[in-house]
C-alpha positions in Angstrom: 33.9 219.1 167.0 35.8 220.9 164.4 37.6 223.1 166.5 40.2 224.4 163.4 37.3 225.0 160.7 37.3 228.8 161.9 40.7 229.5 162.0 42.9 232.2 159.9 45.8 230.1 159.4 45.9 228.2 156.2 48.4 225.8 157.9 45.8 224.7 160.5 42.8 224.7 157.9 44.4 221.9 155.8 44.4 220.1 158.8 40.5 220.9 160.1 39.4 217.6 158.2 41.9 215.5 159.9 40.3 212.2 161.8 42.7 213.6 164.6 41.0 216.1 167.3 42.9 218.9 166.9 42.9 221.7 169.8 44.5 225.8 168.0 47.1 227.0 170.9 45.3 228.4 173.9 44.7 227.7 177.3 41.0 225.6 176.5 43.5 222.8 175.3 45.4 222.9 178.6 42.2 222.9 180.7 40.8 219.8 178.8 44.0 218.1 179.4 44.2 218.6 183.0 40.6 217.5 183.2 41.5 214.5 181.3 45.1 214.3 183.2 46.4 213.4 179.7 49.7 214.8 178.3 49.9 217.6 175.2 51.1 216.4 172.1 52.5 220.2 170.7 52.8 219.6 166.3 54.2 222.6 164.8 54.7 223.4 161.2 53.7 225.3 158.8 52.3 225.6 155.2 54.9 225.7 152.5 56.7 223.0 154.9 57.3 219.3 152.4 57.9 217.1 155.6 54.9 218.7 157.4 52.4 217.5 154.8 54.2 213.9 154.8 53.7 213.4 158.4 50.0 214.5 157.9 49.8 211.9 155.1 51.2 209.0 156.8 50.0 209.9 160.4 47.6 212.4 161.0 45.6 211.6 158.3 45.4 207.8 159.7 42.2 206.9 161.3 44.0 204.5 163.9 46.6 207.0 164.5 44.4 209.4 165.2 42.4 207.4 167.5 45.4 206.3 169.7 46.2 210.2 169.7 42.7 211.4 170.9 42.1 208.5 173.3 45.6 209.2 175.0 46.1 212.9 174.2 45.3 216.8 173.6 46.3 217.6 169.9 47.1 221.0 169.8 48.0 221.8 166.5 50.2 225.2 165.9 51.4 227.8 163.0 55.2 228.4 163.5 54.4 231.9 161.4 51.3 232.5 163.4 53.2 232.1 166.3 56.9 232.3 166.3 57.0 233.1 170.0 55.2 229.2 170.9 57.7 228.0 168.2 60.8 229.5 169.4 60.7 228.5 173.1 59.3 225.0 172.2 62.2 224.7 169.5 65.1 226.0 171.8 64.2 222.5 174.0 64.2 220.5 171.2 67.4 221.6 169.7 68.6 221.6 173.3 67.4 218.0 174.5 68.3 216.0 170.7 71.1 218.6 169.3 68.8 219.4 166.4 65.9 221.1 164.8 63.0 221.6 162.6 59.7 221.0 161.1 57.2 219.4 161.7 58.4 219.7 165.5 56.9 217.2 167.5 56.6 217.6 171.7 54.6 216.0 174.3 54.3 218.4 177.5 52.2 218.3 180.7 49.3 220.6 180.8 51.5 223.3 182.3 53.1 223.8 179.4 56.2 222.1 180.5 57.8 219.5 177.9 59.7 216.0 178.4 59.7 214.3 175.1 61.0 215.6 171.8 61.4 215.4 168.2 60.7 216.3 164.8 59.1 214.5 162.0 58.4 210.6 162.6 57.5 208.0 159.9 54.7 205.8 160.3 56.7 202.7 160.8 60.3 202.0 161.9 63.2 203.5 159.5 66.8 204.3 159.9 67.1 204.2 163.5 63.6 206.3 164.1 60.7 204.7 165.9 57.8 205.0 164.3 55.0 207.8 165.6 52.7 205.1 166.8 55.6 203.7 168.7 56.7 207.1 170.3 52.5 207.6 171.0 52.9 203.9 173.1 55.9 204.8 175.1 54.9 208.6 175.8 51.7 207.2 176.7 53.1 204.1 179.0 55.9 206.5 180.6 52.7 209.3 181.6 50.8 206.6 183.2 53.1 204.2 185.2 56.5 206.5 185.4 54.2 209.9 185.8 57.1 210.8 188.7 59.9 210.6 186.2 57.9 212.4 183.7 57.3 215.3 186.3 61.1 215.3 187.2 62.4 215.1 183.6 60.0 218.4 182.7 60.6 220.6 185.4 64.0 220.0 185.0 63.4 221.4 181.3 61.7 224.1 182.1 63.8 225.5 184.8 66.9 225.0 182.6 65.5 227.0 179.8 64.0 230.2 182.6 67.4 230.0 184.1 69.3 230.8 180.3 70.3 234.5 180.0 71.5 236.2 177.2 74.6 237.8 178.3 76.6 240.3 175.8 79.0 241.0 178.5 80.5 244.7 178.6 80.9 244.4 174.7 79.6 248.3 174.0 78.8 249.2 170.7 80.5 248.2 167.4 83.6 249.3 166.4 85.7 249.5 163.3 87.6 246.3 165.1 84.4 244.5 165.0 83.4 245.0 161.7 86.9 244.0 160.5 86.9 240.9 162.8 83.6 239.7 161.2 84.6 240.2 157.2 88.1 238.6 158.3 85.5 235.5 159.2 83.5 235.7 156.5 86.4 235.4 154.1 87.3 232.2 155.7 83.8 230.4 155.6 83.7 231.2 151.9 84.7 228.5 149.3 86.2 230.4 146.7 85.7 228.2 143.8 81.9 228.6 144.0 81.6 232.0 145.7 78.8 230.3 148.4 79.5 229.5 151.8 81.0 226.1 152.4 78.4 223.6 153.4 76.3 220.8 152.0 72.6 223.0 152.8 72.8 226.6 151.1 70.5 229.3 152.6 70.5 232.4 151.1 72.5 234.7 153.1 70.5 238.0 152.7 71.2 239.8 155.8 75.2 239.1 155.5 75.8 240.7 152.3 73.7 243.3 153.1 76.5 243.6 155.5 79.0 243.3 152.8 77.4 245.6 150.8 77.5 248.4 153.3 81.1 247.8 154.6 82.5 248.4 151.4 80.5 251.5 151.0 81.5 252.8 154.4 85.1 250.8 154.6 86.2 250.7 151.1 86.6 247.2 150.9 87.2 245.1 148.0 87.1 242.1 149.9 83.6 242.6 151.2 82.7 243.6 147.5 84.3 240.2 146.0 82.4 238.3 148.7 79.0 239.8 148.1 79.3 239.8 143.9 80.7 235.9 144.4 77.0 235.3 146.5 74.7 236.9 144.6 76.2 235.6 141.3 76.2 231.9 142.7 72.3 232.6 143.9 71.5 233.7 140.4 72.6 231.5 138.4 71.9 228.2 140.3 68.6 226.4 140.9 68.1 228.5 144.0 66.9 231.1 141.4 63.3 230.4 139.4 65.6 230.7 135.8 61.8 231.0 134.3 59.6 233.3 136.8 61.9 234.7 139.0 62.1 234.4 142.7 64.0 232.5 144.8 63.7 228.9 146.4 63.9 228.6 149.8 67.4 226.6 149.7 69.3 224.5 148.1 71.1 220.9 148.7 74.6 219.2 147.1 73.3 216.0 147.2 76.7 214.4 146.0 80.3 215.8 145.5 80.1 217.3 142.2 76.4 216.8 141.9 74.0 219.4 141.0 72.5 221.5 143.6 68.5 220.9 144.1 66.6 222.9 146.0 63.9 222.8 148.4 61.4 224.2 145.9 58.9 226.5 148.4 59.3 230.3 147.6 59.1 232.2 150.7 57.6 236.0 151.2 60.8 237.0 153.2 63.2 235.4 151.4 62.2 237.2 147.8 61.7 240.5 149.6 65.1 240.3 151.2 66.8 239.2 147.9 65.0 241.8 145.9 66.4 244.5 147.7 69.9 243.4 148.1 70.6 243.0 144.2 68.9 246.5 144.0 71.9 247.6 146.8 74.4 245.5 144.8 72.7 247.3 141.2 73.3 250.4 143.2 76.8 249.8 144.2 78.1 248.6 140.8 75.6 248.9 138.1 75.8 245.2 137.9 72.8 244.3 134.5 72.9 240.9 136.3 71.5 242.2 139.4 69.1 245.0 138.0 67.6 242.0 136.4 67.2 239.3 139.3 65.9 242.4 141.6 63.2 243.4 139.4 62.2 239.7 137.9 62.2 239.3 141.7 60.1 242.2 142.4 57.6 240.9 139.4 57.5 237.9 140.9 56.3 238.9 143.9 53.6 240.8 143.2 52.5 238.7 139.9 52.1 235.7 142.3 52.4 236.5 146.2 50.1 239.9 146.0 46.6 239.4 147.8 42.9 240.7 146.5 43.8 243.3 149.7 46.8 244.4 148.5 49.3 243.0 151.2 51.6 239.8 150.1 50.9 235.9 151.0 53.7 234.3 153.3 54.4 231.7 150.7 54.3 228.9 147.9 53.7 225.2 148.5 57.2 223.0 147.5 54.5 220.7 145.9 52.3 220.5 143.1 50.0 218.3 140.9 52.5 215.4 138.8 50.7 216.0 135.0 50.1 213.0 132.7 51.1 213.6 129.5 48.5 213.0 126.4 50.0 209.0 126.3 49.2 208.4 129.8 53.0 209.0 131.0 53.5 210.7 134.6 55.3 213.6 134.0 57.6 216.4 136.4 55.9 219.1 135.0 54.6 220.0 131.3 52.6 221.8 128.9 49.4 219.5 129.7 46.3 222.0 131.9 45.3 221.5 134.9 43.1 219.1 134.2 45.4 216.8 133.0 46.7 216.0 136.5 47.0 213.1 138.3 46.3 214.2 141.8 49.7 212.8 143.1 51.3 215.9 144.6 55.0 215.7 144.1 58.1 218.4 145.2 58.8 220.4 142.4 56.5 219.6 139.9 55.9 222.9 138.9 59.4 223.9 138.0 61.3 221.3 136.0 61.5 220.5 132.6 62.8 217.7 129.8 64.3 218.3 126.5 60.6 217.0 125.2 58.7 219.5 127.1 61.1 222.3 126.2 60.6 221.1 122.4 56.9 221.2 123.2 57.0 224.3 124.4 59.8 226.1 122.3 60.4 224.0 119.0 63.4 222.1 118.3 65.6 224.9 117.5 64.7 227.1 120.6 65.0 224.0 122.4 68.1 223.0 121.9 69.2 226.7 123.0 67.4 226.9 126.2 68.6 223.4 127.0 72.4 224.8 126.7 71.5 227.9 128.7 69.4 226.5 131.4 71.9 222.9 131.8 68.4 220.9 130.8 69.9 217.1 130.0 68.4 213.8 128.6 69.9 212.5 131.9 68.3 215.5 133.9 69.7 216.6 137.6 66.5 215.7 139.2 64.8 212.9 139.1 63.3 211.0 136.9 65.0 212.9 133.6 63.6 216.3 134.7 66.0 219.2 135.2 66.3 222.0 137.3 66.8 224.9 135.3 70.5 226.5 136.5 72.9 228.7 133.9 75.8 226.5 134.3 77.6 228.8 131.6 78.4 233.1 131.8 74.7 235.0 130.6 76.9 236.7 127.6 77.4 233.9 125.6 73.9 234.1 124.7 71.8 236.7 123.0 69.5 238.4 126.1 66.8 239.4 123.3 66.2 235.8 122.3 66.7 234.5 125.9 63.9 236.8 127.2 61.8 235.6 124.6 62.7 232.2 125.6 61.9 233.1 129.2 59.0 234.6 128.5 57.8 230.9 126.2 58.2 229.1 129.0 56.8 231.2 131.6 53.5 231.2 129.7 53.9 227.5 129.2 54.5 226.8 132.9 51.8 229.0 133.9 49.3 226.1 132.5 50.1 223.6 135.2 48.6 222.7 138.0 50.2 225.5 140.3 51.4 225.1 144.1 49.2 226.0 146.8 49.8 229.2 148.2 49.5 230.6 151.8 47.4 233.5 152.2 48.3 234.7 155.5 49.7 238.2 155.4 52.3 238.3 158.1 53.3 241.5 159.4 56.8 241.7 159.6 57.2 239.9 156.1 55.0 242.2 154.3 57.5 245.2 156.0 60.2 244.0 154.0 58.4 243.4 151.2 57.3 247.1 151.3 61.2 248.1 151.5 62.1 245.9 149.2 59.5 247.1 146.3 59.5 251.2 147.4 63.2 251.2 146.7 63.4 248.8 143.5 60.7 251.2 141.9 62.3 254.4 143.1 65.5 253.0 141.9 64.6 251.4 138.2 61.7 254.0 137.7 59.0 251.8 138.1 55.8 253.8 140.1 53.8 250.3 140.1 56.6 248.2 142.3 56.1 251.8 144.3 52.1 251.6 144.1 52.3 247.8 145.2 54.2 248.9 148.5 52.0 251.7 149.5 49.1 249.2 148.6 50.6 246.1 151.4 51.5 249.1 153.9 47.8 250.4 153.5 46.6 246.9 154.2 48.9 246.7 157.3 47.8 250.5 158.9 43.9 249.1 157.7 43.6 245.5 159.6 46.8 244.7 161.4 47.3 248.1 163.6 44.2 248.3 166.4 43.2 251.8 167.8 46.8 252.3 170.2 49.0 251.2 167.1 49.4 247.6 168.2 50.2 245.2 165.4 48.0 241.8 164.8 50.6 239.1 163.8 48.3 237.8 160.5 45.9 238.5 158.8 44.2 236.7 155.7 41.2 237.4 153.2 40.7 240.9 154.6 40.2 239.7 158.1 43.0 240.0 161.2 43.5 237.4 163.4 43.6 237.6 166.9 47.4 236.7 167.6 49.7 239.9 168.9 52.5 240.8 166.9 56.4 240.0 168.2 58.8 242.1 167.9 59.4 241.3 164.4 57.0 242.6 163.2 57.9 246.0 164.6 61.1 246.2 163.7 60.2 244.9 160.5 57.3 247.0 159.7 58.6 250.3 160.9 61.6 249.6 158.3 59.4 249.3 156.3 57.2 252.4 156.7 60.4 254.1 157.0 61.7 253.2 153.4 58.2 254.1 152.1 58.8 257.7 153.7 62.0 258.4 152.1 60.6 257.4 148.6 57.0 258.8 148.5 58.3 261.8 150.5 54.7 260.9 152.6 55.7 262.0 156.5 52.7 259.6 156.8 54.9 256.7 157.1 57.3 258.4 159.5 54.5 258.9 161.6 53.6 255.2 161.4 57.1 254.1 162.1 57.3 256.5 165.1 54.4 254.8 166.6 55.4 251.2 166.3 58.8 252.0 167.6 57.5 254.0 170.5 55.8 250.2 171.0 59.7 248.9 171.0 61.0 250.8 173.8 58.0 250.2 176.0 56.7 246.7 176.0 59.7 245.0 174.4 63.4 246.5 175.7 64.6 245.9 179.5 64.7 249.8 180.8 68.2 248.3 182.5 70.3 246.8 180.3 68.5 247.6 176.6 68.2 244.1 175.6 65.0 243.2 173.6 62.4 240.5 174.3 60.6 238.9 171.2 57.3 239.5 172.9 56.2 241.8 174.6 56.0 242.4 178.1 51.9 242.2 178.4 52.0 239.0 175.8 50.9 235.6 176.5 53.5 234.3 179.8 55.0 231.2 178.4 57.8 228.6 180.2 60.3 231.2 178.9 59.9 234.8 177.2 61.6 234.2 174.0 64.7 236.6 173.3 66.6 235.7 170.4 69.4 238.0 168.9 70.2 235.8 166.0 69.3 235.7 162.4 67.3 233.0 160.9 66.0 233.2 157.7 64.9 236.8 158.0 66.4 239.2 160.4 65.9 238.9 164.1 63.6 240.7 165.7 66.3 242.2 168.0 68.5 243.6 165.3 65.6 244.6 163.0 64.2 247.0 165.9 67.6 248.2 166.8 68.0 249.3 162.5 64.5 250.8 162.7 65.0 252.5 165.8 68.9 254.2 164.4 66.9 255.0 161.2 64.0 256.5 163.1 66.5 258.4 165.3 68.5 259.7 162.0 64.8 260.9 160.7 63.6 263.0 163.4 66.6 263.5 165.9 65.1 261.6 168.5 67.9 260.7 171.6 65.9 258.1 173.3 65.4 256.1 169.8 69.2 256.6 169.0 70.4 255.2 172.7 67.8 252.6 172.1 69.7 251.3 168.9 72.6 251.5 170.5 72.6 249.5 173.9 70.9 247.0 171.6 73.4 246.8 168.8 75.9 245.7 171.6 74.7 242.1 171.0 76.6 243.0 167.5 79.8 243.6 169.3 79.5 240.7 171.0 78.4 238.2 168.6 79.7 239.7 165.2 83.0 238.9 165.4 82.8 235.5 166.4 79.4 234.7 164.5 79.1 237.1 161.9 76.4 235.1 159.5 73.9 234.5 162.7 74.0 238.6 162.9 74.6 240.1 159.5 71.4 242.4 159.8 73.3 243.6 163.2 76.7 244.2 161.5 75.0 245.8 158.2 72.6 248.0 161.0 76.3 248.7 162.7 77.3 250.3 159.6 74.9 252.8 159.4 76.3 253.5 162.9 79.5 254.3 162.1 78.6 256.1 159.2 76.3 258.1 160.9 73.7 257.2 159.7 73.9 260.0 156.7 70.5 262.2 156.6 69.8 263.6 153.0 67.2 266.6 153.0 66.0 267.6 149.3 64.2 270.6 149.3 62.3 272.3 146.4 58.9 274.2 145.3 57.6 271.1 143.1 59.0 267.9 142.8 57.8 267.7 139.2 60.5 269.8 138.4 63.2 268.1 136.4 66.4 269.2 138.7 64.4 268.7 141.8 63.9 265.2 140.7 67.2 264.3 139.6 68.6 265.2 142.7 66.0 263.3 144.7 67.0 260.3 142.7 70.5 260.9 143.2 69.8 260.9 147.1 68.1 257.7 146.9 70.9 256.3 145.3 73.5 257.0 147.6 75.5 254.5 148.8 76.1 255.6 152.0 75.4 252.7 155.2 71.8 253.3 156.1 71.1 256.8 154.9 67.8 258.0 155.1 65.7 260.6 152.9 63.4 263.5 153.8 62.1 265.6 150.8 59.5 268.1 150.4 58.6 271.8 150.2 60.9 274.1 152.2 57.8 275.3 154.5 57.2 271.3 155.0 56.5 269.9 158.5 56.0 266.9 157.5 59.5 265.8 158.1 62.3 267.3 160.8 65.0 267.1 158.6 63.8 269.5 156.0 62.8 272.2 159.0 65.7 275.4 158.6 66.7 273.8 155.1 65.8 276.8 152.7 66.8 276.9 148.8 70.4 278.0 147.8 69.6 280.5 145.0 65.6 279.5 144.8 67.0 276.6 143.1 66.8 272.8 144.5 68.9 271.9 147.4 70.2 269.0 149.2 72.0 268.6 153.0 73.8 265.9 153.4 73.9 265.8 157.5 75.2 263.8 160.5 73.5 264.4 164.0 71.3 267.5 162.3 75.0 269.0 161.7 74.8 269.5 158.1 77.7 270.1 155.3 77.3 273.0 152.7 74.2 272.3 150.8 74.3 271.7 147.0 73.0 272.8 143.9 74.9 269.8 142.0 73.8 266.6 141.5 77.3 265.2 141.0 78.6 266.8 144.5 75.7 265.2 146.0 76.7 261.6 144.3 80.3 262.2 146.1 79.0 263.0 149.4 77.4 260.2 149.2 79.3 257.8 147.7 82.4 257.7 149.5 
């Protein structure tokens, strides 16, 4: 029985075919392994993941594997961006029992639920000090049958040690100017000033940190915080963490050797682009920067050229892997100008992205070629394997000509776009296609670009249309224009109401407000502790796990926690609500706690801290029509305020669409702007220049 065919998640489809009997998440799949009395084997991964499809290769793909695993087993084979909830408190004993983490996760559990082996991804035969799977599959096995009291012992010790942890933030209160100063004096020292990234060997994009950055220097004045974020984003742009050719960002990127080159893990994540998008619009905003107008909007292109859906929302992700061409000899190739057609059917990391001096020829002719082999640091040796090169900009953009680059760019875009491309994960996850909708509402308001705009009222349509049921509850996923059945996590409230919130201020559509209002309303009741304000990742009528999941910390995308407590300040500075504004900030005393000490785990907390302090700022534009030439100039100048989480309300003075324009008439029947704190406005303005100073500084 195919028990996978009818699932949502592409993840678990490209494993439907597998000779192994895979169970989705659910209680069935614990029933059938009480009634068998065998253990759970819990795999967990995801699409875009390169180690999850080479431990389906080698092992779940294996006919004999697979038969030792559904003779002594339950399979049950899980989406980590489905459900982060089952991967969070399955990946909190992992980390916790071996020290590490990752995907695929690999964990054998009774059929309670309770765990008492661990690990990640295991090779098909002995290598480097790893068993191999089928030997871990012997021993689990051996130890369930003739040491079954040890097992029992072993996971309920587990599982009571992981109910009994409690997230403690101590009598911290809510961040100060101390704390904000304590965390940029660490972030100063975990920089390495002769590349401008933060020191280690594995380089995630830091998103949520110099949004941080960004904002304290806005609020603080500091040239410190500015340094650290311009060092960032210009490392990011100009290295092989950044698509040179199509824009976009990899997922991370690795100094394999001292010196070496970095290579990156090539998948292209939703949240990573949205999140990059918008914070080299903030830095564009903060210091006109060309550089960063152009990797925010070849970001924003990017996204909605290849991550956009028939139904308008965006698809989580793209594959690492692609199709290895052959060129017109025979030779196997990284990459090319050969079609799809010419492929090999070897998928191979990367494929898709690198190039040789002959296939830039190919592609350019020798004299372009030899240019965009200087700009991009393409080398007969290469810096990837097998002589192909990651395209990087080893040397400053303005030694070049940017008209015949762009041509260039644009040459080998078209030329790439003729390979076999990577697989893409359709899912539409809530709380990614929120930022995504942030990230493109404000790059379009900001670069005057109504499509990027269009393309965020379009995902946010799709979310209101199939993800929100008839009480305003989100659905985690959806995918081809159907939901799925999993309930959203706090995530993807926080996320989306930021989201709809960003949307409001640049459409000027109380709609969204209205939206937000709702999800958040959600936050307060089924996700925060009435006692102490903490937040809970699921909510309090979700699926009961061996632990409720609670997790203040950033990942690669902002934590739940901290994106509800920014969505609930921003909310509050929209409509004046207390309960939302004391709700942001008993949770933001996580910040306090954590920020000084561990400022790059909460970087969406500190940058959400900002607005705090500042305020936030609320900007009311009133005017008759907004076709009018100074109404709109002053709108734009509103939007482009730099002021820590200020948020927009504009419309027509007798609007009641938003609170913040309510009592706000015209100053001489001419366009007018408040610039407010707590509804407590300053003199309102005519000017568009004293506007840009109020909020600017």
């Amino acid at each position: 029985m195919n028990r996978l065919a009818g699932v949502t998640s592409p993840y678990l489809l490209q494993h439907a075919d597998n000779p192994v009997d895979w169970w989705p998440w659910g209680p069935e799949a614990f029933e059938e392994a009480r009634r068998r009395d065998v253990p759970v084997f819990l795999s967990v991964g995801y699409s875009a993941c390169h180690w999850c499809h080479v431990m389906a290769h080698e092992s779940f793909e294996d006919d004999d594997t697979a038969a030792d695993m559904n003779e002594h087993f339950v399979s049950v084979k899980v989406d980590r961006e489905e459900r982060p909830d089952v991967d969070a408190v399955y990946m909190e004993a992992v980390q916790a029992a071996t020290g590490q983490g990752g995907w695929p996760m690999s964990v054998f559990m009774t059929p309670d639920g309770e765990p008492f082996y661990f690990g990640t991804y295991f090779p098909p035969e002995p290598r480097h000090g790893m068993p191999s799977f089928r030997q871990v599959l012997e021993g689990v096995h051996n130890a369930w049958t003739s040491r079954r009291d040890e097992v029992g012992e072993v996971a309920g010790k587990i599982t009571r040690d992981l109910a009994e942890r409690e997230l403690s933030t101590g009598d911290a209160g809510t961040p100060t100017e101390e704390t904000q100063a304590l965390a940029l004096l660490q972030l100063t020292r975990d920089v390495d000033p002769a590349s401008g990234w933060f020191k280690g060997d594995t380089k995630f994009p830091p998103s949520m940190v110099i949004e941080f950055l960004l904002r304290h220097h806005a609020r603080a004045g500091s040239v410190a915080a500015l340094e650290i974020a311009e060092g960032l984003c210009g490392a990011m742009a100009r290295s092989s963490l950044y698509d040179q050719v199509g824009g976009g960002f990899h997922r991370y990127v690795l100094t394999p050797r001292v010196g070496g080159p970095l290579v990156p893990h090539f998948e292209k994540m939703l949240y990573d682009n949205a999140l990059l998008c918008r914070v080299y619009a903030h830095l564009w905003r903060a210091t006109g920067s060309e550089p960063a107008r152009r990797v925010a909007l070849e970001t924003a292109d990017f996204m909605v050229r290849e991550l956009r859906t028939a139904e308008g929302g965006f698809a989580s992700a793209l594959d690492a892997d692609s199709e290895e061409e052959v060129s017109p000899e025979g030779r196997r190739q990284r990459g090319g100008g050969g079609r799809r057609e010419g492929g090999t059917g070897r998928h191979v990391e990367g494929a898709y992205y690198v190039w040789t001096p002959g296939q830039l020829a190919e592609a350019l002719g020798e004299d372009d070629a030899r240019t965009a082999a200087e700009y991009f640091g393409v080398t007969e040796e290469g810096t990837f394997e097998e002589g192909a090169s990651v395209l990087q900009l080893p040397l400053q953009e303005g030694v070049f000509d940017a008209e015949k680059v762009a041509g260039i760019r644009a040459r080998l875009l078209a030329r790439r776009s003729e390979r076999p491309a990577p697989g893409r994960d359709d899912k539409v996850v809530a709380a990614w296609n929120g930022l995504a909708i942030a990230a493109l509402a404000e790059t379009g308001a900001y670069f005057g670009r109504p499509d990027l705009v269009e393309a965020a009222v379009g995902a946010a349509d799709l979310l209101v249309r199939l993800h929100l049921d008839d009480q305003a509850r989100l659905f985690r996923t959806s995918k081809d224009g159907r939901a799925g059945t999993h309930a959203g996590v706090l995530e993807d409230y926080g996320d989306v109401a930021e989201g709809f919130l960003a949307l409001a201020s640049v459409t000027g559509e109380g709609v969204w407000l209205e939206f937000a209002g709702l999800l958040l309303d959600h936050v307060l009741a089924r996700f925060t502790d009435p006692e102490s304000g903490a937040l809970f990742d699921t909510a309090a009528d979700a699926e009961r796990l061996i632990r409720r999941p609670q997790d203040p910390t950033d990942n690669a995308a902002p934590s739940g926690w901290t994106a509800a407590a920014a969505a609930l300040l921003a909310y509050a500075a929209q409509t004046g609500s207390e309960p939302h504004r004391t709700a942001a900030e008993k949770a933001l005393g996580v910040v306090a706690a954590l920020g000084p000490r561990v400022p790059r785990f909460v970087g969406w907390g500190l940058a959400a801290a900002e607005a705090l302090l500042d305020g936030p700022r609320e900007v009311a534009v009133v005017a008759e029509e907004f076709e009018d030439e100074a109404a709109r100039e002053l709108l734009r100048t509103a939007l482009l305020g730099t002021a820590p989480g200020a948020v927009v309300a504009y419309g027509a003075t007798d609007s009641d669409e938003f609170p913040l324009l309510a009592g706000r008439p015209l100053r001489d029947g001419e366009p007018t702007a408040y610039v407010c704190r707590n509804f407590t406005c300053d003199a309102p303005t005519t000017d568009p220049e004293r506007l840009h100073t109020a909020l600017n500084g």
